[in-house]
C-alpha positions in Angstrom: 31.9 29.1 20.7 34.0 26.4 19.0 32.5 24.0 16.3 31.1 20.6 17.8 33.2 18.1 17.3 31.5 14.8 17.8 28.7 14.3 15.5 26.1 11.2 16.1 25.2 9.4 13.1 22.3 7.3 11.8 23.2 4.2 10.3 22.0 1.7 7.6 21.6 -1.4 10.6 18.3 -2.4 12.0 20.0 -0.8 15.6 17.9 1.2 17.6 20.4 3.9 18.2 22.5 6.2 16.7 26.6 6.2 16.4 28.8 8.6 18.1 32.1 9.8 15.9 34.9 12.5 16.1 34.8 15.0 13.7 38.3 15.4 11.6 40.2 18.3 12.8 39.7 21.3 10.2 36.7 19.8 8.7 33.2 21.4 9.4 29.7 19.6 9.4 26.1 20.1 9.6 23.0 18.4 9.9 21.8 16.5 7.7 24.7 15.5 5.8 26.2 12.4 4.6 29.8 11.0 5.7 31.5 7.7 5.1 32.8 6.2 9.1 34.2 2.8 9.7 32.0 0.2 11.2 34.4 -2.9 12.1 36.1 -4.3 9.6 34.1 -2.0 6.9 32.9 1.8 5.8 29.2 2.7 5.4 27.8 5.8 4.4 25.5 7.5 7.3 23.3 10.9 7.8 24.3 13.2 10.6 21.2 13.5 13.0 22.9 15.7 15.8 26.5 17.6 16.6 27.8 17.6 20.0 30.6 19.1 21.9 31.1 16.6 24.3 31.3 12.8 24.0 29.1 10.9 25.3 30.0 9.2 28.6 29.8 6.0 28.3 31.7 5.7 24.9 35.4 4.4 25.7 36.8 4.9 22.7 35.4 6.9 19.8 36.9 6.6 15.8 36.9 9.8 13.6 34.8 9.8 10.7 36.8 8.9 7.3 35.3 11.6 4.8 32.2 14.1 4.7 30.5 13.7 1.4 29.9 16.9 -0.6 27.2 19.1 0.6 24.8 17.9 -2.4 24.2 14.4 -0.4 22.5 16.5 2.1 19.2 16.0 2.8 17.2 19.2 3.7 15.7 19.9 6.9 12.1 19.7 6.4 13.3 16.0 5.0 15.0 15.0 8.2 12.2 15.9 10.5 9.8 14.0 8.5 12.6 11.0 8.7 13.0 11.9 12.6 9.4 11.7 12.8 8.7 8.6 11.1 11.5 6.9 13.3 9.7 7.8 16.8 6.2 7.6 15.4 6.6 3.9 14.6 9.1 3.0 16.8 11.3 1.7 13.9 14.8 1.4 14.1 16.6 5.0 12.1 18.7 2.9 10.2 15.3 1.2 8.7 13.9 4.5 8.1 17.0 5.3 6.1 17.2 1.9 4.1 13.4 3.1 3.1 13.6 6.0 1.7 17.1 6.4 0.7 18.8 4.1 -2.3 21.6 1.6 -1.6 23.7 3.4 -3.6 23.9 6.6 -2.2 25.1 4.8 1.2 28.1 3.5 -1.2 28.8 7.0 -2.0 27.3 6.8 -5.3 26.1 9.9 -7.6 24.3 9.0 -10.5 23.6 12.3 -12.3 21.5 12.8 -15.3 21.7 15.0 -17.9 20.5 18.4 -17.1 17.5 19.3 -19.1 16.2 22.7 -20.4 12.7 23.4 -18.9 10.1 23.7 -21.4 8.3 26.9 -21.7 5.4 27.7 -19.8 3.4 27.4 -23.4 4.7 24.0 -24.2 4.3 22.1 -20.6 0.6 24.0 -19.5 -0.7 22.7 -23.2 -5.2 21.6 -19.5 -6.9 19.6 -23.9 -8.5 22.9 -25.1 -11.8 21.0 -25.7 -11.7 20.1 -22.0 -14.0 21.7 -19.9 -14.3 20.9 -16.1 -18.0 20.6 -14.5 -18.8 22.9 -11.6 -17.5 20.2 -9.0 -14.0 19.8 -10.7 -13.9 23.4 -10.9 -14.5 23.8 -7.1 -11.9 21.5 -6.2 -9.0 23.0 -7.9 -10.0 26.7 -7.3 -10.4 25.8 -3.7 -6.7 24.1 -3.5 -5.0 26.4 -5.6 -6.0 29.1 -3.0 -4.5 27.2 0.0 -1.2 26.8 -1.9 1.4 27.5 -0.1 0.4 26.6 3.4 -0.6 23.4 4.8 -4.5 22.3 3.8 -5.3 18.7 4.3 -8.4 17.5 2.3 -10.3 14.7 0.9 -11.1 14.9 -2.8 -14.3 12.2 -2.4 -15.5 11.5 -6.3 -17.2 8.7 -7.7 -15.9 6.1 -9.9 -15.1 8.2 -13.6 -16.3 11.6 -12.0 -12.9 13.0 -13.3 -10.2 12.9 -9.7 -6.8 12.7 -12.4 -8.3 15.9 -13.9 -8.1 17.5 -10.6 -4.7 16.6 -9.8 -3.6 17.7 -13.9 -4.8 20.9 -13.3 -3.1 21.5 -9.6 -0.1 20.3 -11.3 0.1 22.7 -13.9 -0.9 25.9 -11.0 1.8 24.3 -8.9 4.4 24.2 -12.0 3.1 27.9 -13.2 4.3 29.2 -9.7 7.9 27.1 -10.0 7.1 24.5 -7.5 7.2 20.7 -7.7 4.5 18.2 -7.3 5.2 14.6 -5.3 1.8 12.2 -6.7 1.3 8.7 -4.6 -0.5 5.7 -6.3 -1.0 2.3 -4.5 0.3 -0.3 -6.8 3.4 -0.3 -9.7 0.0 -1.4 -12.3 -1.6 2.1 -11.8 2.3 3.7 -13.1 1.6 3.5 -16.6 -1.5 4.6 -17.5 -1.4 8.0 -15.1 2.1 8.5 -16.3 0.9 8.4 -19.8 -1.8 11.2 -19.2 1.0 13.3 -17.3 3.5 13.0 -19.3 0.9 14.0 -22.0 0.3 17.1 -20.4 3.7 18.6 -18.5 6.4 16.1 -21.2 10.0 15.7 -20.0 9.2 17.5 -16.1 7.7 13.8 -15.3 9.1 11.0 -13.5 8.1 8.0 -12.0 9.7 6.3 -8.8 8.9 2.8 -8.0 10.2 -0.5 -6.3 10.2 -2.3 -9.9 13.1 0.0 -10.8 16.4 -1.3 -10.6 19.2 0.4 -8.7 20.7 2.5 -10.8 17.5 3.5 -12.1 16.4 4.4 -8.3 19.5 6.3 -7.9 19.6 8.4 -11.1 15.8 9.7 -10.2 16.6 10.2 -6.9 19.3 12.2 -8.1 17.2 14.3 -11.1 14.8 14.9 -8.3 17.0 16.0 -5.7 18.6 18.9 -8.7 15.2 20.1 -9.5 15.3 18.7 -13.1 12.3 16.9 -12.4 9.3 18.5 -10.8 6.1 16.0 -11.2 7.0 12.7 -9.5 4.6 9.7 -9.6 5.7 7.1 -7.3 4.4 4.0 -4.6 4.8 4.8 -0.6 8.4 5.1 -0.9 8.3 8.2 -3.3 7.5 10.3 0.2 11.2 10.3 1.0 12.3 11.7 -2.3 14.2 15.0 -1.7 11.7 17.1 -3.8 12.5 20.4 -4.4 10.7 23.2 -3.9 7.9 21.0 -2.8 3.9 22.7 -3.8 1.7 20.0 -3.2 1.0 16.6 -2.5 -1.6 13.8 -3.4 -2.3 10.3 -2.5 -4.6 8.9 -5.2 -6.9 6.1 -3.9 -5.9 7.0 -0.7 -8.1 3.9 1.4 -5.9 1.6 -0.4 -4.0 -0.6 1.9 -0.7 -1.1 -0.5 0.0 2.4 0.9 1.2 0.2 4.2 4.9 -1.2 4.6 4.5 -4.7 5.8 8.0 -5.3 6.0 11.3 -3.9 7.7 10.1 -0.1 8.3 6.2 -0.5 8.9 4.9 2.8 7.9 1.8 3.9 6.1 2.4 6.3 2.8 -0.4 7.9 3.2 0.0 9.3 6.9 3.5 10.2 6.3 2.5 12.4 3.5 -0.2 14.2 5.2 3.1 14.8 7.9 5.4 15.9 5.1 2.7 18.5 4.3 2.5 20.1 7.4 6.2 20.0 7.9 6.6 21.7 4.1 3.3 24.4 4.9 1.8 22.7 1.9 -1.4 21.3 0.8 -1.8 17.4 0.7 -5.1 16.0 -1.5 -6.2 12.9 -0.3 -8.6 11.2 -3.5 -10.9 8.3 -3.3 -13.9 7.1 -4.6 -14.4 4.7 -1.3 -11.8 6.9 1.8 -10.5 5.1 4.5 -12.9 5.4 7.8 -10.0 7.6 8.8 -10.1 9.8 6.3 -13.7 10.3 7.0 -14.1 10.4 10.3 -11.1 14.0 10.2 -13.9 15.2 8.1 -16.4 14.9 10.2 -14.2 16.4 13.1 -13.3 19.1 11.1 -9.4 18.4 10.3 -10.1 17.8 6.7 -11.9 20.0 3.9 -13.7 17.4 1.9 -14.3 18.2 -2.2 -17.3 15.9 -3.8 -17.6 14.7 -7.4 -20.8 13.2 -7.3 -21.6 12.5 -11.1 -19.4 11.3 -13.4 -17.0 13.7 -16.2 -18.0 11.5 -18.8 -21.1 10.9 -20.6 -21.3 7.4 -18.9 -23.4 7.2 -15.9 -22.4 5.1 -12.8 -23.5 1.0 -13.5 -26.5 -0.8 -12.7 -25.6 -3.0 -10.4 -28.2 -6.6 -10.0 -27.6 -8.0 -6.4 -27.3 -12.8 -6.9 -27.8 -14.2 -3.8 -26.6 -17.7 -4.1 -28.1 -19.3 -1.8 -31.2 -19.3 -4.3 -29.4 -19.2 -7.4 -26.4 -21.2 -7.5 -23.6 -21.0 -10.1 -23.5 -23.2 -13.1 -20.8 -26.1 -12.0 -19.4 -25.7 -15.1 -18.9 -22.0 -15.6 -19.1 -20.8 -11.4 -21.4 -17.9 -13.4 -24.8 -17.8 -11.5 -27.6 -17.9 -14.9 -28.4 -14.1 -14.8 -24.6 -13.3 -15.2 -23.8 -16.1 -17.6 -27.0 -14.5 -20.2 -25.5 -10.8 -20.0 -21.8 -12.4 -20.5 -23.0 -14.3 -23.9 -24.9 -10.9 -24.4 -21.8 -8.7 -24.0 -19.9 -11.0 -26.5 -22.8 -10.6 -28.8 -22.2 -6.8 -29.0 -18.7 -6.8 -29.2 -18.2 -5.3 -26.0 -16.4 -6.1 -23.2 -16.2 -7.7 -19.6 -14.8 -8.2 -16.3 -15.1 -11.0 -13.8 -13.7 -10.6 -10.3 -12.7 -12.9 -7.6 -10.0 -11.9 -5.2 -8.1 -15.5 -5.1 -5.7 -16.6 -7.4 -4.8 -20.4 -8.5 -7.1 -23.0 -9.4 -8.2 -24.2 -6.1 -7.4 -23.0 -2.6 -6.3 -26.3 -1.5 -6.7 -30.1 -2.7 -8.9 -32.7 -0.1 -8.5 -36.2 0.3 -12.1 -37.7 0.2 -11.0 -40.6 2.0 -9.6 -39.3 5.0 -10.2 -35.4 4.8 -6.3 -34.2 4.8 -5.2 -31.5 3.1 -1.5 -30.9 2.2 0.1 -28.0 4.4 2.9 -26.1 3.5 5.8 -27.2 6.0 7.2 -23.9 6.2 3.9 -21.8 7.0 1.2 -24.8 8.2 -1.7 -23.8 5.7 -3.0 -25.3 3.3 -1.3 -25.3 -0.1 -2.8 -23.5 -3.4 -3.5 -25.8 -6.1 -2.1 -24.3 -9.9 -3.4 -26.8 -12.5 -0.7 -24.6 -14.4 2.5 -26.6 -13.8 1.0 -28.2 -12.3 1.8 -27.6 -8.7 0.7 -27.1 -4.9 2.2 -23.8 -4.0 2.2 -22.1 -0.7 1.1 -17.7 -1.1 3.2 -16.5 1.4 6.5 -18.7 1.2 6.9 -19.8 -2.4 7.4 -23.6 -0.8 5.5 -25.9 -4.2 5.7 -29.6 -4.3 4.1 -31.8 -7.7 0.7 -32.8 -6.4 0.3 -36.0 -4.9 -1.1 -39.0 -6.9 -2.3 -40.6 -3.1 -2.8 -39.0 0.4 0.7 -38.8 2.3 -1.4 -40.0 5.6 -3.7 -42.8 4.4 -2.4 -42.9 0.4 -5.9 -43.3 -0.9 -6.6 -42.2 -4.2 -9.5 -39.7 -4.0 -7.7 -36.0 -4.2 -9.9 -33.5 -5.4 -9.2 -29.4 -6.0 -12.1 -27.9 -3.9 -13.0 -24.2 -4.5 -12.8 -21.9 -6.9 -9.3 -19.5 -8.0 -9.3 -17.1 -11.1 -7.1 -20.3 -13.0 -9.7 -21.9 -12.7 -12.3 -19.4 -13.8 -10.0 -18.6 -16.6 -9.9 -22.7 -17.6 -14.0 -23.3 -17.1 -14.9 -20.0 -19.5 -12.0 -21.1 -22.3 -13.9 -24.6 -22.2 -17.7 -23.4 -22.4 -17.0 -20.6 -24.5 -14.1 -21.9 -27.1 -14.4 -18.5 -28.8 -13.7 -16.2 -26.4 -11.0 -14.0 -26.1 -9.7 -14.6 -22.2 -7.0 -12.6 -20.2 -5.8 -13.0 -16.8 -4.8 -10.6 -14.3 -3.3 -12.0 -11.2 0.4 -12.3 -9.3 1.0 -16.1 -10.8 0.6 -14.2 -14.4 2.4 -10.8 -13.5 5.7 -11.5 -12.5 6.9 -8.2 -14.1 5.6 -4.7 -14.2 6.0 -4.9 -18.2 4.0 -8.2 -18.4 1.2 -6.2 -16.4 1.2 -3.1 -19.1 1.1 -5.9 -21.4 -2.1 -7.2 -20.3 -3.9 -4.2 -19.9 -2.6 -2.9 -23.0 -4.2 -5.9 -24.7 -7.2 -5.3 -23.3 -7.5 -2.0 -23.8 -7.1 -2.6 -27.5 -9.8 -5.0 -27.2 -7.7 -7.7 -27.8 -8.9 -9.1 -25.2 -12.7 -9.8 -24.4 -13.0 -10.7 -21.1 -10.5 -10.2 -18.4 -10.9 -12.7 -14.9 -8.7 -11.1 -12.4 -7.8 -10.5 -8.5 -7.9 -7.0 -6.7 -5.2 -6.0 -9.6 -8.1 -5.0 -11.8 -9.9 -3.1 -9.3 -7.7 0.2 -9.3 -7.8 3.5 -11.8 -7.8 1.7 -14.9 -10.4 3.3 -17.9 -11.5 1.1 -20.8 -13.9 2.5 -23.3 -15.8 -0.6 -24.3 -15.8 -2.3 -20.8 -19.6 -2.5 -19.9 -19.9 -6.0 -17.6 -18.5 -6.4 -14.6 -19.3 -10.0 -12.5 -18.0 -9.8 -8.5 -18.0 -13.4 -8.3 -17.4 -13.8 -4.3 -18.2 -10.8 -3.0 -18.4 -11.4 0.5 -14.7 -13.6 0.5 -13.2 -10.6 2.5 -15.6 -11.2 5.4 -14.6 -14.0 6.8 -10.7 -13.1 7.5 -10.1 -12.1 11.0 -10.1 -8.2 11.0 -11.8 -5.6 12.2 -11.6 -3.6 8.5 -13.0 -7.0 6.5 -16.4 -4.9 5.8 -14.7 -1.5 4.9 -12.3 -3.6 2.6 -15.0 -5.6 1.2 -17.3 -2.2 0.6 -14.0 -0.5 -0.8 -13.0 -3.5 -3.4 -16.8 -4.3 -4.6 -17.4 -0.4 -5.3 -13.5 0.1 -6.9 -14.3 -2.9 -8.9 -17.8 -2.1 -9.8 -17.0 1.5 -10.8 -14.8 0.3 -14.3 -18.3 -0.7 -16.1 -19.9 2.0 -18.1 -17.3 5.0 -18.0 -17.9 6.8 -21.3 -21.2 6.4 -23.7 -21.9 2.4 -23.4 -24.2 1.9 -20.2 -23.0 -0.7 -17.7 -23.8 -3.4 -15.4 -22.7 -5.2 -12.7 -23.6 -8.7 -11.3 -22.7 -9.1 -7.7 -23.0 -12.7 -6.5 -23.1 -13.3 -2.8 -24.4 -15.6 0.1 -24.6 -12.3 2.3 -26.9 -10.2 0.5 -28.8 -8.6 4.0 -25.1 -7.0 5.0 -25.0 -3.8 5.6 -21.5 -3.4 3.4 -23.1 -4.9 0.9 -26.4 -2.6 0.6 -24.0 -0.1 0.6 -22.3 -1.3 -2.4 -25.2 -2.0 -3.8 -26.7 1.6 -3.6 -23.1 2.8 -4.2 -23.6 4.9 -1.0 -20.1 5.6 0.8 -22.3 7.6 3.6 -24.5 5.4 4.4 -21.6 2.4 5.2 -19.6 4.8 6.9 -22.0 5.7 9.8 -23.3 2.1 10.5 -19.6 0.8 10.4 -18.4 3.5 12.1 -20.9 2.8 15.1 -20.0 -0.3 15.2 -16.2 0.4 15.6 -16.7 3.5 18.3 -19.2 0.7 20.3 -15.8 -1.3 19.9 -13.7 1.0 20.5 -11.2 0.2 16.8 -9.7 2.9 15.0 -10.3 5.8 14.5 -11.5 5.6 18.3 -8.5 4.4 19.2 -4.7 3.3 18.3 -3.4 -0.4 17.8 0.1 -1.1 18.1 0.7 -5.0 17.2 3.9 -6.4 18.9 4.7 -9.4 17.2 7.5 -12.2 18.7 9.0 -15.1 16.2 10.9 -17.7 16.3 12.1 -21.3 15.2 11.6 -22.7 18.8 7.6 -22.4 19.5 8.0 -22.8 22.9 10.9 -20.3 23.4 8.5 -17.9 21.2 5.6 -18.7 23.4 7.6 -18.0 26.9 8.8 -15.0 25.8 5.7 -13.8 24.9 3.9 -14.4 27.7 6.9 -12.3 29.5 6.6 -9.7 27.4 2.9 -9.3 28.1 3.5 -9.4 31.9 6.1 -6.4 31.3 3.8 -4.6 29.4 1.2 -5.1 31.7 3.4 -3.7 34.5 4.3 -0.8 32.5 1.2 0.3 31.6 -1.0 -0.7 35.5 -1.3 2.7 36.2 -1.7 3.7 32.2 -5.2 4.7 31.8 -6.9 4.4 28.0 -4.5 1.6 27.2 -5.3 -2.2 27.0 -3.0 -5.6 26.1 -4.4 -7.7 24.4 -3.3 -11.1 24.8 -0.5 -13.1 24.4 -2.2 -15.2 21.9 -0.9 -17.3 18.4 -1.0 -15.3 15.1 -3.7 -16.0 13.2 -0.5 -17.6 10.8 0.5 -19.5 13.6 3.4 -20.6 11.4 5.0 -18.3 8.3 8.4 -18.9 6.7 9.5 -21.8 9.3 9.4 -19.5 12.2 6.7 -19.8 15.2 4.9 -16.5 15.4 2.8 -15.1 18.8 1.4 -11.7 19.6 0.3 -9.1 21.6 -2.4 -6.1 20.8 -2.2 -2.6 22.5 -4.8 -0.6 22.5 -4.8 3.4 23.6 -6.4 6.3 23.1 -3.2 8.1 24.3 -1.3 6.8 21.6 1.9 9.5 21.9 2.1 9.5 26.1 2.1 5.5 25.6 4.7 6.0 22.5 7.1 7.7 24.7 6.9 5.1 27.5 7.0 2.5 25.1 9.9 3.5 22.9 11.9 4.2 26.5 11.9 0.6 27.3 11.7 -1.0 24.2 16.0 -1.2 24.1 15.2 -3.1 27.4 12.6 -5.6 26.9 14.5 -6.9 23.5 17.7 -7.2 25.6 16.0 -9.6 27.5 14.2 -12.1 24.6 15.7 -15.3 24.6 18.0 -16.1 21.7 17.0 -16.6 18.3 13.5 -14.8 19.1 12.8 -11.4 16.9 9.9 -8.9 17.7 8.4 -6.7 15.2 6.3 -3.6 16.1 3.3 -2.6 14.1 2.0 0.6 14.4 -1.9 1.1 13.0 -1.5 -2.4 11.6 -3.2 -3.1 8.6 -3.0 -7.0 8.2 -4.1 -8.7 11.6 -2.8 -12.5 10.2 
């Protein structure tokens, strides 16, 4: 049989389709590879998804593709199913899958290729500390995995704050490297890079790399590059590390695997996690899913049997897990000039006293969430988004979180210009400026995104404080993750129950999650700690949970309360979102959409639609936003008929409207 010669092509465009070209005469192709075609006026770089040997019918005219790119740009298969796979499973454009996982450069034809490094002996890189020994539980954990290397075993390693997880994955690293393979190691944020790349470089030297969207370019490309040629075979990376073209591909783990970061909120809306569990199966290899608090996902395929779950229930070290004293505030309010209520205030001045250490938590940055006329009770709005505007005494300015729009502050109201403006609430500037001013002597740091701008200037900051440069730290969620310090022994949650009041159906798993992450960084090695846990909510049951540092015990009451509600993990929610500048076009087209959806799906048993109804952020960025919930518990029959029509119904939005589709949403605003 001849060679195909029309090959279809995924492209780099948010298009949901792929691109039909003639093959050169002479020239051969496969799968997988890369060529250069012309698009207009202008070349691209695109990844064969299928050959053909006839055109397709409805194609006119077809152009020839201008050059196949060496076979080294190929991606392998197990790669291109997972891409394939991704693509249908979130009903994402391919060319947004691409733009994901792939750099820039390579669609520019680029190689950047590194120096090609000797591998270290076996004696030099396997160096497991010889003092170390691992307790019974760690033990378990890695002799159990090691066994399933080399086919596909999904598992939850569950371990308490400091019982010793980054051990673990050390010591499946090195079996991994002993038998030639590679490891691919997922963390949440950019700030939890440095300090596990320290320990594994440490252990396993010049086979480490990190991958990261803080990198630049060329940076990007030359480790996509080293990773692809086997010179590197331990990569530490964020959600986008799951499309690097590993080689011979061992193992896989997502560290803090309930952590929402792990969730694209933009563009290609996928969640790392998932996908890597996917790669694993597609690869036959195991994927290690760690967490001191897992996802109620993650749980619940324990509890039906499609996980193996490994506990550390006791700390490695010689600390023991916190004491943690419960402030309700209703009955013992903070001191106005400190926002400390009494009982943490006395333990702060103590912890000075001993020359230890101290975190205080409050998961919202600035000075004040907004500014309030007393007069007439306006608040500035952001005109691009239509919330309220962060105060930053810093600058100073009013700032909008999700636009960047920042005016000066007002000296008078803009509706009746009276005089009385006043910041109400409480940020971590402002925590920051009432502690500096009660305590002169202290030693304060901050930890938030108006501080951070830079992955360095985070290092920075922890660096200082590990080097107790720093007594006490006030921070957002940014503090809450993997990070071990020695002397730290206080920890105050200042608003514990903030989290509960935002509309979505996770606030008490991510308010359980961020109160045990962040009360878990007191006491790790030989000091004891404590933790002060301030809240109007004390009877809740995410809170007693915390409090008894009892993972169990939340997830059956909160999983009772979703299966009564039918919420994941008892069902699927796909969020179709519609924007616009014109709220009124945005509003008629949704309303249209939900009529088609509602014909598509009459006869549909086990799915819902959910509205049309405003975004909870009826406003963002100057455009209008409505939406529309699905819910099924046939997720991949509705998929198919979904994805089928979905070409159709964007045809027919109005111009100027865009819809988005989230699948599993995370963020419900």
């Amino acid at each position: 049989m001849k060679d195909p010669r029309y090959a279809s092509l995924w492209l780099p465009l948010p298009k949901r389709q792929t691109f039909t070209y003639r093959i050169p005469e002479s020239e051969s192709l496969a799968i997988g590879q890369c060529a250069i075609v012309p698009l207009g006026r202008r070349k691209v770089v695109g990844l064969v998804e299928s050959l053909n040997h006839e055109a397709p019918a409805h194609l006119s005219e077809i152009k020839t593709i201008s050059e196949i790119l060496p076979e080294e740009f190929s991606l392998s298969p197990h790669l291109l199913k997972l891409l394939r796979w991704a693509s249908d499973h979130y009903l994402s454009p391919p060319g947004e899958v691409l733009r994901t996982f792939i750099p820039n450069a390579i669609f520019k034809g680029k190689k950047h290729k590194g120096e090609r490094s000797h591998h270290p002996s076996s004696v030099h890189f396997f160096a497991d500390d010889k003092n170390l020994q691992l307790n019974s539980a760690q033990k378990e954990a890695v002799d159990k995995v090691s066994e399933k290397l080399g086919g596909f075993h999904p598992a939850l390693l569950q371990g308490v704050t400091g019982s010793g997880k980054t051990e673990v994955y050390l010591q499946l690293c090195a079996e991994v490297l002993r038998r030639e393979g590679s490891t691919l190691l997922l963390v949440p944020e950019i700030a939890l890079t440095p300090q596990i790349m320290a320990r594994f470089v440490s252990r396993f030297g010049e086979l480490v790399t990190s991958y990261h969207s803080g990198m630049t370019e060329g940076q990007r490309l030359k480790t996509w590059w080293a990773v692809k040629e086997g010179v590197k075979r331990v990569v530490i990376g964020t959600r986008s590390a799951i499309g690097l073209p590993v080689q011979k591909l061992g193992l896989i783990i997502v560290d803090e695997e309930h952590d929402s970061s792990y969730k694209q909120e933009e563009r290609f809306r996928y969640h790392g996690r998932d996908l890597a569990v996917v790669r694993a199966k597609l690869e036959s290899v195991p994927v290690l899913l760690g967490s001191a608090t897992p996802s109620l996902e993650s749980m619940e395929n324990v509890r039906r049997q499609k996980y193996e779950r490994y506990t550390l229930s006791e700390r490695a070290t010689q600390g023991s897990l916190p004491k943690i004293h419960l402030i309700d505030l209703k009955s013992n309010p903070p001191h106005p000039e400190t926002s400390l209520s009494e009982p943490l205030e006395e333990c702060l001045k103590a912890t000075m006293e001993r020359g230890e250490q101290a975190m205080l938590f409050l998961n919202r940055r600035g000075y004040a969430p907004f500014i309030l006329c007393q007069d007439c009770g306006e608040v500035p709005r952001c005109p691009n988004c239509e919330i309220s505007l962060t105060f930053h005494k810093r600058g100073p300015e009013l700032k909008c979180h999700y636009c960047e729009f920042h005016i000066p502050p007002p000296s008078q109201c803009g509706t009746c210009q009276g005089l009385n403006l006043e910041p109400i609430g409480l940020g971590t500037e402002k925590i920051e400026a009432e502690l500096q001013k009660a305590f002169p002597k202290m030693r304060l740091g901050r930890l938030d995104r108006d501080v951070v701008q830079s992955r360095l200037r985070t290092e920075e900051i922890l660096s200082q404080f590990g080097n107790g440069e720093i007594d006490v730290l006030v921070g957002t969620q940014l503090i809450t993750k993997g990070h071990d310090f020695k002397n730290l022994t206080l920890v105050g949650i200042l608003s514990a129950d903030l989290a509960l009041h935002l509309p979505d159906f996770r606030a008490a798993e991510k308010m359980f999650q961020l109160i045990t992450q962040v009360a878990g960084r007191a006491g790790r090695h030989d000091l004891p700690g404590q933790v002060f846990l301030q809240t109007y909510r004390p009877e809740h049951f995410a809170i007693q949970a915390a409090m008894g540092q009892d993972p169990e015990h939340f997830f059956v009451q909160e999983r009772s309360q979703r299966e009564l509600a039918c919420y994941p993990p008892f069902s699927r929610l796909v969020l179709l979102r519609l924007m616009g500048t014109k709220d009124e076009n945005v509003e008629s087209a949704s309303h249209a959409l939900a009529e088609d959806l509602k014909s598509l799906f009459r006869k549909f048993s086990g799915t819902e639609i959910l509205g049309p109804s405003k975004a909870t952020l009826e406003k963002l960025r100057g455009k209008f936003r409505w939406q529309i919930m699905l819910r099924t518990t046939r997720y991949e029959a509705m998929r198919k008929t979904l994805g089928e029509k979905l070409p159709q119904l964007e045809a027919q939005l109005p111009p100027g409207t865009q819809l988005t589709i989230d699948v599993d949403p995370v963020g419900m605003m």
